[in-house]
PyMOL CGO cylinders between C-alpha atoms (Angstrom):
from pymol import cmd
from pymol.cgo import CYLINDER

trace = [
    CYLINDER, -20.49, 1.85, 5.85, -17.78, -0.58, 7.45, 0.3, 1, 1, 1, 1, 1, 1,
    CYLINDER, -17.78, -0.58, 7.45, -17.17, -0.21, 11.08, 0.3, 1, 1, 1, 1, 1, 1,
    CYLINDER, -17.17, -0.21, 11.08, -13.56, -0.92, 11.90, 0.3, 1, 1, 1, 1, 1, 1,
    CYLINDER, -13.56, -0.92, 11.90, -12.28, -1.57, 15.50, 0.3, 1, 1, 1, 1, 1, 1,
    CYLINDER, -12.28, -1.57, 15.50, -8.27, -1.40, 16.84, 0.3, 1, 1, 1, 1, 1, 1,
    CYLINDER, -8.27, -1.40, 16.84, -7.40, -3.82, 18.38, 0.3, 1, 1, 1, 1, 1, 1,
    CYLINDER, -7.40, -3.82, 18.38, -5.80, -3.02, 21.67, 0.3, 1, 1, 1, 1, 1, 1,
    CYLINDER, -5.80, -3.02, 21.67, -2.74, -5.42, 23.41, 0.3, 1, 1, 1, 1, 1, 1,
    CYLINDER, -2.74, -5.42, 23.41, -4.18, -7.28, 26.18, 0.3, 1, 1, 1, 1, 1, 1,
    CYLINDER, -4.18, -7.28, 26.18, -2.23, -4.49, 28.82, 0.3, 1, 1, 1, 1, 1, 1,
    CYLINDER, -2.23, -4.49, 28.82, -3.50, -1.33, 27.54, 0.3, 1, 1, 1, 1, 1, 1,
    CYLINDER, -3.50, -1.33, 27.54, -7.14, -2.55, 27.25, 0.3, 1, 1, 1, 1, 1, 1,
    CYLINDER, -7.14, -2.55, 27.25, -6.79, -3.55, 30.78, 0.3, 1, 1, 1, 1, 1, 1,
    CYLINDER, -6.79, -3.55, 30.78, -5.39, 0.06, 31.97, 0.3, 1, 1, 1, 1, 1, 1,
    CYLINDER, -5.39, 0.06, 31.97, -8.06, 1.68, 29.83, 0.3, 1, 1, 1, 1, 1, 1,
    CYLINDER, -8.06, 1.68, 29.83, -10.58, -0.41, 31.59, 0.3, 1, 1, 1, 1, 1, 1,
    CYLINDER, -10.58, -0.41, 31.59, -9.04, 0.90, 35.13, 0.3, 1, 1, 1, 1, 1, 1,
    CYLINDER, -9.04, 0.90, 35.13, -8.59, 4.36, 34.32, 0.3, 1, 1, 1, 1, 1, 1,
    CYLINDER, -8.59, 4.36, 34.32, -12.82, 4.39, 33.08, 0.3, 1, 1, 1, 1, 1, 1,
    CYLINDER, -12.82, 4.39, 33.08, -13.26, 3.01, 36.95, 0.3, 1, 1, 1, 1, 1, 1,
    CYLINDER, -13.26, 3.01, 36.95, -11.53, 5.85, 38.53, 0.3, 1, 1, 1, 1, 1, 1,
    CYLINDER, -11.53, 5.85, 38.53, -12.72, 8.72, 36.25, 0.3, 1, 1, 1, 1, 1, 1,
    CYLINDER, -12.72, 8.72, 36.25, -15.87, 7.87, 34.59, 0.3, 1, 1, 1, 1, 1, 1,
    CYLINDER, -15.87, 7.87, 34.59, -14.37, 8.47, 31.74, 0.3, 1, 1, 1, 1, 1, 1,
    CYLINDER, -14.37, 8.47, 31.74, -15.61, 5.80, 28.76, 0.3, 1, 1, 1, 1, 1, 1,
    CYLINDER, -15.61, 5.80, 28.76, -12.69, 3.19, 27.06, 0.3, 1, 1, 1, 1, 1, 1,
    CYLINDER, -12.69, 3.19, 27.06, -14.05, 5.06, 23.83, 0.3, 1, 1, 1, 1, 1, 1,
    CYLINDER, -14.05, 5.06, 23.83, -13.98, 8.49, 25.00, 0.3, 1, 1, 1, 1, 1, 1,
    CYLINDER, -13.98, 8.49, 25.00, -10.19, 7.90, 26.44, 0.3, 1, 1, 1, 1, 1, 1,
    CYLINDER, -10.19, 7.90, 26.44, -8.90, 5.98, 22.83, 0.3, 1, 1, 1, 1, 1, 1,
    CYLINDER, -8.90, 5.98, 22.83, -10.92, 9.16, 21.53, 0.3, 1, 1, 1, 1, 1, 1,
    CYLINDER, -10.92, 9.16, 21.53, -8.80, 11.47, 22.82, 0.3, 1, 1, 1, 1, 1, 1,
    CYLINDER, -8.80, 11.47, 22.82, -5.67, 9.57, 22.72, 0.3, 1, 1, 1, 1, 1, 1,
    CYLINDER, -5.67, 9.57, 22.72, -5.92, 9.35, 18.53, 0.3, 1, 1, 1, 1, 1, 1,
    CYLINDER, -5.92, 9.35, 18.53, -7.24, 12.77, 18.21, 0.3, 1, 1, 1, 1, 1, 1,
    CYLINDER, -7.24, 12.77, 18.21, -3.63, 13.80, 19.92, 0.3, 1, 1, 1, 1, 1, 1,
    CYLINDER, -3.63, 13.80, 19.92, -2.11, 11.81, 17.70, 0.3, 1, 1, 1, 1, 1, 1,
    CYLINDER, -2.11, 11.81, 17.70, -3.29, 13.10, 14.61, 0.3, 1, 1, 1, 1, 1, 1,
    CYLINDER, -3.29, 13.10, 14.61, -2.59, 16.34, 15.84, 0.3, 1, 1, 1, 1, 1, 1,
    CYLINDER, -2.59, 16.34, 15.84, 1.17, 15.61, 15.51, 0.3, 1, 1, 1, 1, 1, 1,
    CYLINDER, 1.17, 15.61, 15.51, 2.81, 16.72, 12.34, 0.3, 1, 1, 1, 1, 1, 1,
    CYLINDER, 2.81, 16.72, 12.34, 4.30, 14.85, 9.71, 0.3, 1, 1, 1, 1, 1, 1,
    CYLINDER, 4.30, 14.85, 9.71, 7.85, 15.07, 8.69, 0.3, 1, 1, 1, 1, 1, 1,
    CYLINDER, 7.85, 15.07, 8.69, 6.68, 16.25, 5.07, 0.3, 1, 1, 1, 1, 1, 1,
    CYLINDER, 6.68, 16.25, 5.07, 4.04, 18.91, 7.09, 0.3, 1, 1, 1, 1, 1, 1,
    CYLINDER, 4.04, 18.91, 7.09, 7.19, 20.30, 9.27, 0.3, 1, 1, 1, 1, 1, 1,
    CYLINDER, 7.19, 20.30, 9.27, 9.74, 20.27, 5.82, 0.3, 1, 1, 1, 1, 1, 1,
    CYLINDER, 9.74, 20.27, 5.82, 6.85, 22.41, 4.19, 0.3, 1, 1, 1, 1, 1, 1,
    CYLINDER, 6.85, 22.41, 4.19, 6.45, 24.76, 6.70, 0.3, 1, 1, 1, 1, 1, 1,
    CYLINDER, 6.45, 24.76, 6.70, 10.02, 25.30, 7.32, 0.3, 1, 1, 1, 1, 1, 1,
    CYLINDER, 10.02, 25.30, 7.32, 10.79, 25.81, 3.59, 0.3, 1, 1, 1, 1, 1, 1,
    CYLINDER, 10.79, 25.81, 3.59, 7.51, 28.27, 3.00, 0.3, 1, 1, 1, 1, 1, 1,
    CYLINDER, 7.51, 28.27, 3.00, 8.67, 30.13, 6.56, 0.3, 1, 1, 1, 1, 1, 1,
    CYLINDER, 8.67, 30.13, 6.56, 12.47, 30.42, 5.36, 0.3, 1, 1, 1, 1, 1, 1,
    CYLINDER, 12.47, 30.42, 5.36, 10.51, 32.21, 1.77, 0.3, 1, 1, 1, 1, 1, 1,
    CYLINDER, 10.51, 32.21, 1.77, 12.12, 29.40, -0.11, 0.3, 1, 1, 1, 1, 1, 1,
    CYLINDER, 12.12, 29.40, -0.11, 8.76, 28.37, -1.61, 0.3, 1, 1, 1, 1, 1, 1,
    CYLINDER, 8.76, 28.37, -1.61, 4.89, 29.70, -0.81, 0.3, 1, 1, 1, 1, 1, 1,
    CYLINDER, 4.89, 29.70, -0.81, 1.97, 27.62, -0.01, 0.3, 1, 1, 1, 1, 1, 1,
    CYLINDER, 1.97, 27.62, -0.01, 0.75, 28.00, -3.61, 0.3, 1, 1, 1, 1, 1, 1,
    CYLINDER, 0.75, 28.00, -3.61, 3.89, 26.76, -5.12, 0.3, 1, 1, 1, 1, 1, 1,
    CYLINDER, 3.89, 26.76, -5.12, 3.96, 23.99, -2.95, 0.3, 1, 1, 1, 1, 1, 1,
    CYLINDER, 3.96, 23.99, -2.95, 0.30, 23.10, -3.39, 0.3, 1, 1, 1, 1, 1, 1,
    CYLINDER, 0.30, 23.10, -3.39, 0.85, 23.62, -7.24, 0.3, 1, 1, 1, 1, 1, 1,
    CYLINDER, 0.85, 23.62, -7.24, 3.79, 21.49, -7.48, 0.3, 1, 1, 1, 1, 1, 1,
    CYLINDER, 3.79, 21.49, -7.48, 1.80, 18.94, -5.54, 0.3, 1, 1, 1, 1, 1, 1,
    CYLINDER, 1.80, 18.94, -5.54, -1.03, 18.62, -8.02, 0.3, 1, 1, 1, 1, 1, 1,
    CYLINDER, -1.03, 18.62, -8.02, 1.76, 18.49, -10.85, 0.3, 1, 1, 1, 1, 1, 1,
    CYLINDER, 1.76, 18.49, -10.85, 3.26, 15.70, -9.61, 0.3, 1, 1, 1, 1, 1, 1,
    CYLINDER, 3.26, 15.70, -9.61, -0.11, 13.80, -8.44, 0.3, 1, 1, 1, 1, 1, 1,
    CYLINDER, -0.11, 13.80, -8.44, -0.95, 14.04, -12.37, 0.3, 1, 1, 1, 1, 1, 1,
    CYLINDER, -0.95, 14.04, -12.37, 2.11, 12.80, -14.13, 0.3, 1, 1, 1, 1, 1, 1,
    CYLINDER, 2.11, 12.80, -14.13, 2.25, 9.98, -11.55, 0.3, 1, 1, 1, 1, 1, 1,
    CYLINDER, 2.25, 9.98, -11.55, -1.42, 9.52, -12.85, 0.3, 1, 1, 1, 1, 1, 1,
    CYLINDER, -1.42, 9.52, -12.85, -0.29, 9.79, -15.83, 0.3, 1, 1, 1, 1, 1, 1,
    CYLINDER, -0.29, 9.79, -15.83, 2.78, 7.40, -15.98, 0.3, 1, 1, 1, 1, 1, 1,
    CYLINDER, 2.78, 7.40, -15.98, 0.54, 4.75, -13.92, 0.3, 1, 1, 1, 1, 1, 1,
    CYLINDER, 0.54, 4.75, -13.92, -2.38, 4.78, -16.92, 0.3, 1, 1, 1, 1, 1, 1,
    CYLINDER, -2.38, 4.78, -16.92, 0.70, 4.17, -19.60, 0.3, 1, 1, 1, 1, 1, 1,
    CYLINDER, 0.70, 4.17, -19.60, 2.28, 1.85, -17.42, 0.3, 1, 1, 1, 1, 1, 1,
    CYLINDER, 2.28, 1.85, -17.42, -1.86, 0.16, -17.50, 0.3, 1, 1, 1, 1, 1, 1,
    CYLINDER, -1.86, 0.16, -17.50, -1.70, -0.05, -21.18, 0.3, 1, 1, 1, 1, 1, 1,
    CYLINDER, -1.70, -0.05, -21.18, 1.15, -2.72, -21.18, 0.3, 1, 1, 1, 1, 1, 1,
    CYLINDER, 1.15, -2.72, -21.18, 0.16, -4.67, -18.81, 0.3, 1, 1, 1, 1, 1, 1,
    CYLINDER, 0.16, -4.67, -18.81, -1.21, -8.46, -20.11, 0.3, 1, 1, 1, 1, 1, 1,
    CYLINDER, -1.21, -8.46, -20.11, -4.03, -9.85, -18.29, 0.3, 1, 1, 1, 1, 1, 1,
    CYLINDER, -4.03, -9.85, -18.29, -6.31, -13.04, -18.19, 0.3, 1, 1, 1, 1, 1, 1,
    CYLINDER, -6.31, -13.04, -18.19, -9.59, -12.64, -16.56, 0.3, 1, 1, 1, 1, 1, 1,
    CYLINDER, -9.59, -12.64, -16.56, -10.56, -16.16, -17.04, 0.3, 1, 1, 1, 1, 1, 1,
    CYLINDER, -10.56, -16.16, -17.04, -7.69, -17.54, -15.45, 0.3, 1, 1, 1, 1, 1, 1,
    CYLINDER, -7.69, -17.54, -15.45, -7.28, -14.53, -13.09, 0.3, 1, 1, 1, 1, 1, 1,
    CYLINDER, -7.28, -14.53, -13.09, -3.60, -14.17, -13.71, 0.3, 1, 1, 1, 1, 1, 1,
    CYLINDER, -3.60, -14.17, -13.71, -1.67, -11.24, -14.97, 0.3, 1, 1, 1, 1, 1, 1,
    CYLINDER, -1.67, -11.24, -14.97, 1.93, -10.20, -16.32, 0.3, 1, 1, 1, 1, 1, 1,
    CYLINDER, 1.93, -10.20, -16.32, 3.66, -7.01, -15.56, 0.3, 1, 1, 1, 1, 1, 1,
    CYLINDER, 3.66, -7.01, -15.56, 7.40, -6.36, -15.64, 0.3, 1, 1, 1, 1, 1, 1,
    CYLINDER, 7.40, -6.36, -15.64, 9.37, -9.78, -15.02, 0.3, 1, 1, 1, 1, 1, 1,
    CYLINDER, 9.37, -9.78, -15.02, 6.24, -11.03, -12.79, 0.3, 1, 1, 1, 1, 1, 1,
    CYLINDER, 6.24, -11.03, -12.79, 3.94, -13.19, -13.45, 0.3, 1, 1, 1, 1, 1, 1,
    CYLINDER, 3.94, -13.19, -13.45, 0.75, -13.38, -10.79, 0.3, 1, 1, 1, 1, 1, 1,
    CYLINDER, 0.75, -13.38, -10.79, -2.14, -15.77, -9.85, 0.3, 1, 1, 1, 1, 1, 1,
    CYLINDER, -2.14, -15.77, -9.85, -4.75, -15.27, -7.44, 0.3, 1, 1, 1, 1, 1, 1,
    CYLINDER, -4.75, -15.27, -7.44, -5.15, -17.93, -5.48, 0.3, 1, 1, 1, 1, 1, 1,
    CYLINDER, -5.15, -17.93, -5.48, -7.72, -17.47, -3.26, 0.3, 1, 1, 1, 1, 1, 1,
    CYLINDER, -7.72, -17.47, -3.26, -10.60, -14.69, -2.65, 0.3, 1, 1, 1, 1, 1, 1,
    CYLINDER, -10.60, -14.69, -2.65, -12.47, -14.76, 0.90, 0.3, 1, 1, 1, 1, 1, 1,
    CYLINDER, -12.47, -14.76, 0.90, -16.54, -14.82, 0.49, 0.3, 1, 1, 1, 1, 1, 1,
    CYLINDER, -16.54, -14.82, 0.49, -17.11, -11.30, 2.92, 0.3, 1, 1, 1, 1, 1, 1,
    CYLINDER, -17.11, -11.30, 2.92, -14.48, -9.69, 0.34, 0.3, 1, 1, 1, 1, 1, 1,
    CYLINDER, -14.48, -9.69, 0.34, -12.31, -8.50, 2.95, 0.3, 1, 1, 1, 1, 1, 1,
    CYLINDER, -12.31, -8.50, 2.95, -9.33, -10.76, 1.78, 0.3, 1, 1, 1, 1, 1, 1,
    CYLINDER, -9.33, -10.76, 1.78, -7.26, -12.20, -1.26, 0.3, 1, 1, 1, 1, 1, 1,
    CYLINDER, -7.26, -12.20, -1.26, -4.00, -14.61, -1.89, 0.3, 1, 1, 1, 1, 1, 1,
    CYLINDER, -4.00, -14.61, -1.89, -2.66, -14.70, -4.54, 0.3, 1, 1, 1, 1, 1, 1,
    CYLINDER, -2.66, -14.70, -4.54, 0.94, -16.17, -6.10, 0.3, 1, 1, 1, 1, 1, 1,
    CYLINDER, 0.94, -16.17, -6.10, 3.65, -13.94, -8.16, 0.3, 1, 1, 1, 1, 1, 1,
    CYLINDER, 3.65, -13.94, -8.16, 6.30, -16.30, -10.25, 0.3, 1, 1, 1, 1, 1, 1,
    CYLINDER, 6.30, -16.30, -10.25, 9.43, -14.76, -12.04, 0.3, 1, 1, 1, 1, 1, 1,
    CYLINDER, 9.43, -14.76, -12.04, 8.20, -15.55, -15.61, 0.3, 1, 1, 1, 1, 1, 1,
    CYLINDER, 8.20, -15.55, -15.61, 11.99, -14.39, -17.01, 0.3, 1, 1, 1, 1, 1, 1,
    CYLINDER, 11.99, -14.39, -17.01, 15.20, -13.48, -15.92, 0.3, 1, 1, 1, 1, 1, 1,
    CYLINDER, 15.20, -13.48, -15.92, 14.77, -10.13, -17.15, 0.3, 1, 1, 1, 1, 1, 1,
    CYLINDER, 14.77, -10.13, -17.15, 14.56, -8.99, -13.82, 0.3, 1, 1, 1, 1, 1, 1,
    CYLINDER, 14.56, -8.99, -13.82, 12.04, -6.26, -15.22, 0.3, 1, 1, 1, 1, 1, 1,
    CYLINDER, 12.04, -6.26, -15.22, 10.23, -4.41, -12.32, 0.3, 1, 1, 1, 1, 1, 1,
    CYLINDER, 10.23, -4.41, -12.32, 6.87, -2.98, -12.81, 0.3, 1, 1, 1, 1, 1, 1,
    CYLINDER, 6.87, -2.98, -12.81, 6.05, 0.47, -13.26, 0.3, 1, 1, 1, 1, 1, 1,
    CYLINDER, 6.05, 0.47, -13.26, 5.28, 2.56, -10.54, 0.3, 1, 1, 1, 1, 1, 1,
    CYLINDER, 5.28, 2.56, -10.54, 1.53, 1.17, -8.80, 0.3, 1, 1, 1, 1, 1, 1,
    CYLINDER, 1.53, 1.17, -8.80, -0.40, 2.89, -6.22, 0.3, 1, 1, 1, 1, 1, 1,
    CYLINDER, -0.40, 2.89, -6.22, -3.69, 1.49, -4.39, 0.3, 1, 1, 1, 1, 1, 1,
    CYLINDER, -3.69, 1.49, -4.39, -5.79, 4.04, -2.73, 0.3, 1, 1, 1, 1, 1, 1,
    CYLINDER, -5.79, 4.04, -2.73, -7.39, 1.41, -0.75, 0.3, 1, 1, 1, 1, 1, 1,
    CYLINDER, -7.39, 1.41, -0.75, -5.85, -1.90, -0.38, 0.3, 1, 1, 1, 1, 1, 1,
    CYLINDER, -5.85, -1.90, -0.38, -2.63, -3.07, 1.95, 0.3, 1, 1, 1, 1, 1, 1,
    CYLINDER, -2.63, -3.07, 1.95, -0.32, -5.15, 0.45, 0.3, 1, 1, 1, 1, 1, 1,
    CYLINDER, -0.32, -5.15, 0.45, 2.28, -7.81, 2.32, 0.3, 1, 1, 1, 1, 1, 1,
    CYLINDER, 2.28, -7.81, 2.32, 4.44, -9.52, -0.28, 0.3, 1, 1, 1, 1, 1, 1,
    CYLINDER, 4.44, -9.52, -0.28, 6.14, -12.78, 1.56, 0.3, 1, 1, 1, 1, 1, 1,
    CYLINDER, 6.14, -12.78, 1.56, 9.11, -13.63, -0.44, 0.3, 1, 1, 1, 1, 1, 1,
    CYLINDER, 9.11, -13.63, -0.44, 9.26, -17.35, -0.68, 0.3, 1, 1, 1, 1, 1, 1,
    CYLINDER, 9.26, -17.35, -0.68, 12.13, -17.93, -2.91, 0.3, 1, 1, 1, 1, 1, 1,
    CYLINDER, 12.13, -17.93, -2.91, 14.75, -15.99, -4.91, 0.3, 1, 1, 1, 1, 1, 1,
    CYLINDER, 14.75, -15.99, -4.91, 14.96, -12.03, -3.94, 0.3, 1, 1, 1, 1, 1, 1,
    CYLINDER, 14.96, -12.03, -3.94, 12.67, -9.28, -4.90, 0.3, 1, 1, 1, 1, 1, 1,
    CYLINDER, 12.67, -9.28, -4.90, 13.60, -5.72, -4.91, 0.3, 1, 1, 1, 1, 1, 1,
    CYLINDER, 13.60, -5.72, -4.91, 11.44, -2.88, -3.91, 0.3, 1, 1, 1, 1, 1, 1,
    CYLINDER, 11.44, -2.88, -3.91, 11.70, 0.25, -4.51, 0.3, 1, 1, 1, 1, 1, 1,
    CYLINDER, 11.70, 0.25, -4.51, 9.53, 2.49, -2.05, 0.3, 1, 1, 1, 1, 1, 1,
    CYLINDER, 9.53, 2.49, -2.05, 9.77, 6.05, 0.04, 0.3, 1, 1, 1, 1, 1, 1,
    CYLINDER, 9.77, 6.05, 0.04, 12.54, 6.69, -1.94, 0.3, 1, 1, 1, 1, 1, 1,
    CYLINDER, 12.54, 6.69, -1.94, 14.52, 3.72, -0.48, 0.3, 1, 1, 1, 1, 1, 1,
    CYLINDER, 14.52, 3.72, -0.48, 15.68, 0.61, -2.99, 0.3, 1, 1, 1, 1, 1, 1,
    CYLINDER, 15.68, 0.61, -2.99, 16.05, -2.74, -1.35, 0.3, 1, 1, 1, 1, 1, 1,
    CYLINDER, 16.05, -2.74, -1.35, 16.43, -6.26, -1.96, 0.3, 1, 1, 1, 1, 1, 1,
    CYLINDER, 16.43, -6.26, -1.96, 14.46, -8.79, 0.13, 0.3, 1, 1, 1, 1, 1, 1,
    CYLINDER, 14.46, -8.79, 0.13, 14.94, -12.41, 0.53, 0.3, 1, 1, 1, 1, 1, 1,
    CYLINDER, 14.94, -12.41, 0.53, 13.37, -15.79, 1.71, 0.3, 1, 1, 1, 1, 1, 1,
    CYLINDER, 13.37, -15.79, 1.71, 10.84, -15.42, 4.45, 0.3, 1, 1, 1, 1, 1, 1,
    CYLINDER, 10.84, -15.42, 4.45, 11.24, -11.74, 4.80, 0.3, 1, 1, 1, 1, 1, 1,
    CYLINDER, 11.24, -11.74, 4.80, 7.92, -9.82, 3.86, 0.3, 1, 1, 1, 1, 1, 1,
    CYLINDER, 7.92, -9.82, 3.86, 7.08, -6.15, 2.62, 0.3, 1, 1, 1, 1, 1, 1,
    CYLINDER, 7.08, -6.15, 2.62, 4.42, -3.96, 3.42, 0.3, 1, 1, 1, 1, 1, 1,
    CYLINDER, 4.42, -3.96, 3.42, 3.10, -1.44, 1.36, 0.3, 1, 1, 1, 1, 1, 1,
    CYLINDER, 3.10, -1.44, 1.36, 0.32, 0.69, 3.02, 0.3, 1, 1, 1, 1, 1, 1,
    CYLINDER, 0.32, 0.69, 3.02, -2.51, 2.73, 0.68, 0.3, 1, 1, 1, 1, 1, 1,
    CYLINDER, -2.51, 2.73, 0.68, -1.43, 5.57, -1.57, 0.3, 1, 1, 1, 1, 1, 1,
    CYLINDER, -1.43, 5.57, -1.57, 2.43, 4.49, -1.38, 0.3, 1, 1, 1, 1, 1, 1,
    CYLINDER, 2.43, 4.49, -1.38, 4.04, 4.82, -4.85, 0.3, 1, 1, 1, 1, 1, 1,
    CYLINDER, 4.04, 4.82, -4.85, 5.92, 1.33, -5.37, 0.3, 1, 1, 1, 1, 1, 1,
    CYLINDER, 5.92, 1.33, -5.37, 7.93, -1.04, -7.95, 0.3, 1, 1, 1, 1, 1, 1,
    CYLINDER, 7.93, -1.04, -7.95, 8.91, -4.35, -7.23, 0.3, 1, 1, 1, 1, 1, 1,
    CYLINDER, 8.91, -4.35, -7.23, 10.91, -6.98, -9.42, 0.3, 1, 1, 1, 1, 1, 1,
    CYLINDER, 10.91, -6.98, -9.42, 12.37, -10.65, -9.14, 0.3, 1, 1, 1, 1, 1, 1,
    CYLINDER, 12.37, -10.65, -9.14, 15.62, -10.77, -9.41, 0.3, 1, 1, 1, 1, 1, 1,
    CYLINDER, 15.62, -10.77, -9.41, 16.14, -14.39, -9.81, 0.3, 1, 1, 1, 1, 1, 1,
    CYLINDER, 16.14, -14.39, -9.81, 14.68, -16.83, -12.12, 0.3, 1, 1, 1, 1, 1, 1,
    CYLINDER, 14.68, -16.83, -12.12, 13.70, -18.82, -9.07, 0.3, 1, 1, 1, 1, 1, 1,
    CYLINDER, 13.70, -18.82, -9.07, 12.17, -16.19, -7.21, 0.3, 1, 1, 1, 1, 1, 1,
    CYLINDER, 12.17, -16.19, -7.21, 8.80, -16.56, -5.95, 0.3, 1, 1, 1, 1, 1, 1,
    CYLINDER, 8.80, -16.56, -5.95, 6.63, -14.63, -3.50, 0.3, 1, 1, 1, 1, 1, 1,
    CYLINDER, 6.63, -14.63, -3.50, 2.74, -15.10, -1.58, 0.3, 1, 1, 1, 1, 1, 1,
    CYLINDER, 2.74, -15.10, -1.58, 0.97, -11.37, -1.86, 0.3, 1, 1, 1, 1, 1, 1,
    CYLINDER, 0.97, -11.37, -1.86, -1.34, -11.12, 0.76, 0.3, 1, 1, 1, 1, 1, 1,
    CYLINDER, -1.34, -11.12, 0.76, -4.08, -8.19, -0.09, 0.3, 1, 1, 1, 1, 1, 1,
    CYLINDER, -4.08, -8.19, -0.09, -6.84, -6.36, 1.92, 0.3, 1, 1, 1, 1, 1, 1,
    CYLINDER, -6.84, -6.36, 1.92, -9.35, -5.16, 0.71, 0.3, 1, 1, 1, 1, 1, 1,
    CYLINDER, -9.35, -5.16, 0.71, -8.81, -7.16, -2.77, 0.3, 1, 1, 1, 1, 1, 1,
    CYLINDER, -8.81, -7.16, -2.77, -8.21, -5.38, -5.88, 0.3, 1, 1, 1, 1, 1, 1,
    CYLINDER, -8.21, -5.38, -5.88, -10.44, -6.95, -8.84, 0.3, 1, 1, 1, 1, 1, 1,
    CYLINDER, -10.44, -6.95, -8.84, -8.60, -7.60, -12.19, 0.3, 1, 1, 1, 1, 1, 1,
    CYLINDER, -8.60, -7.60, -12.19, -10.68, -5.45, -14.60, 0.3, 1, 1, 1, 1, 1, 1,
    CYLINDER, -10.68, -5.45, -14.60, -9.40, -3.41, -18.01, 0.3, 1, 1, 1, 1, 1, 1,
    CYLINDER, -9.40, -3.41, -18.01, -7.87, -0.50, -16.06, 0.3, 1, 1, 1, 1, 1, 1,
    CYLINDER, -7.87, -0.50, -16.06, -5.41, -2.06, -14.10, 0.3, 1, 1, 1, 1, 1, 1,
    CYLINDER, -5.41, -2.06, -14.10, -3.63, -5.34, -14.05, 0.3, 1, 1, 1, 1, 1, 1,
    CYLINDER, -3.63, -5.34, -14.05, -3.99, -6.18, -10.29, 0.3, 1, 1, 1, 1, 1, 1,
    CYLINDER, -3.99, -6.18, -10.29, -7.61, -4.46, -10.44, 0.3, 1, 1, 1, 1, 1, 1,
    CYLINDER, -7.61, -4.46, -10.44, -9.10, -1.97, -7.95, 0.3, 1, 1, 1, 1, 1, 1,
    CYLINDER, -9.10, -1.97, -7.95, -12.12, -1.88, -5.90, 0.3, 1, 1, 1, 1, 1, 1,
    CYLINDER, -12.12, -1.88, -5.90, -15.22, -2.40, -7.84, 0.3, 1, 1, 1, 1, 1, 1,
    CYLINDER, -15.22, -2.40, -7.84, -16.11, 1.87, -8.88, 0.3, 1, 1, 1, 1, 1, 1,
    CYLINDER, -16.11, 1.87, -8.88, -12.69, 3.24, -7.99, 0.3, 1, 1, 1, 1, 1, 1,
    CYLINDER, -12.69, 3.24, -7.99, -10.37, 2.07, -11.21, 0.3, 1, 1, 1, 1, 1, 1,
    CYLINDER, -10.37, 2.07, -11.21, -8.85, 5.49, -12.54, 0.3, 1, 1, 1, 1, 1, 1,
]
cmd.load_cgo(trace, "trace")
């Protein structure tokens, strides 16, 4: 198993180093404690649930239920959306929507890839709706404007402005000008395999 570290700004690592002097207290114990009372905040969707199953709107079943209904047609729609997706394995390049991608570059510990997406048309055809348990994804547009459509929120994004889109976000992008053309930035990569046209770990395609 991976061991990840955070990486802390140069001014708290220095206060959690002085607060460990005065109480004894280890730098791990103290960021221990801090994230655990993080994660004990809710979410906005946690609080929205509770309220509606408290006001008798909806029960904790019929949330649950409508949950795993719409967890399947998204799998669903994403395995269709799989089936017209072109790719070449050879040439590590793929076609989906109006995009056309190439991976440009894989790091040797597997922990990063580049890769290159080209508006093949002026279709301005977005791609059906992806999700990637794993992997972040930064898309720097470098040319033209690509919209996004993400959290519910459609936008258009131009030169030098980049997206994120964190694991298990539900996303469609497209170019919308013949021009437009963008650097994705991916870790960990996604392997271009016959279930999906930007891949997925090695043992986790759906």
């Amino acid at each position: 198993m991976k061991i990840q570290h955070l990486v802390l700004d140069d001014d708290v690592h220095k206060a959690l180093k002085a607060r460990k002097r005065t109480t004894g207290v280890t730098v791990k114990e103290i960021g221990n404690s801090a994230l655990r009372a993080a994660l004990s905040i809710p979410t906005m969707d946690e609080l929205i649930v509770e309220k509606l199953v408290e006001s008798g709107k909806i029960s904790r079943q019929e949330y649950d239920q409508a949950v795993a209904r719409a967890t399947k047609d998204l799998r669903v729609g994403y395995k269709r959306a799989l089936e017209v997706a072109r790719r070449d394995s050879e040439n590590k390049t793929w076609v989906l929507g109006s995009w056309e991608g190439t991976e440009l570059y894989r790091s040797s510990d597997g922990e990063l890839q580049i890769g290159e997406l080209r508006a093949r048309d002026g279709n301005k055809a977005p791609t059906p709706v992806l999700v990637f348990d794993e992997s972040h994804f930064w898309i720097t547009v470098l040319a033209g404007r690509v919209r996004v459509q993400m959290n519910g929120e459609d936008r258009a994004w131009g030169p030098q402005e980049m997206i994120y889109i964190p694991p298990g976000t539900p996303h469609a992008t497209a170019p919308l000008t013949r021009n437009t053309r963008a650097l994705l930035t991916v870790t960990p990569p996604v392997t271009m395999d016959n279930d999906h046209p930007m891949g997925s770990r090695k043992g986790k395609a759906e």
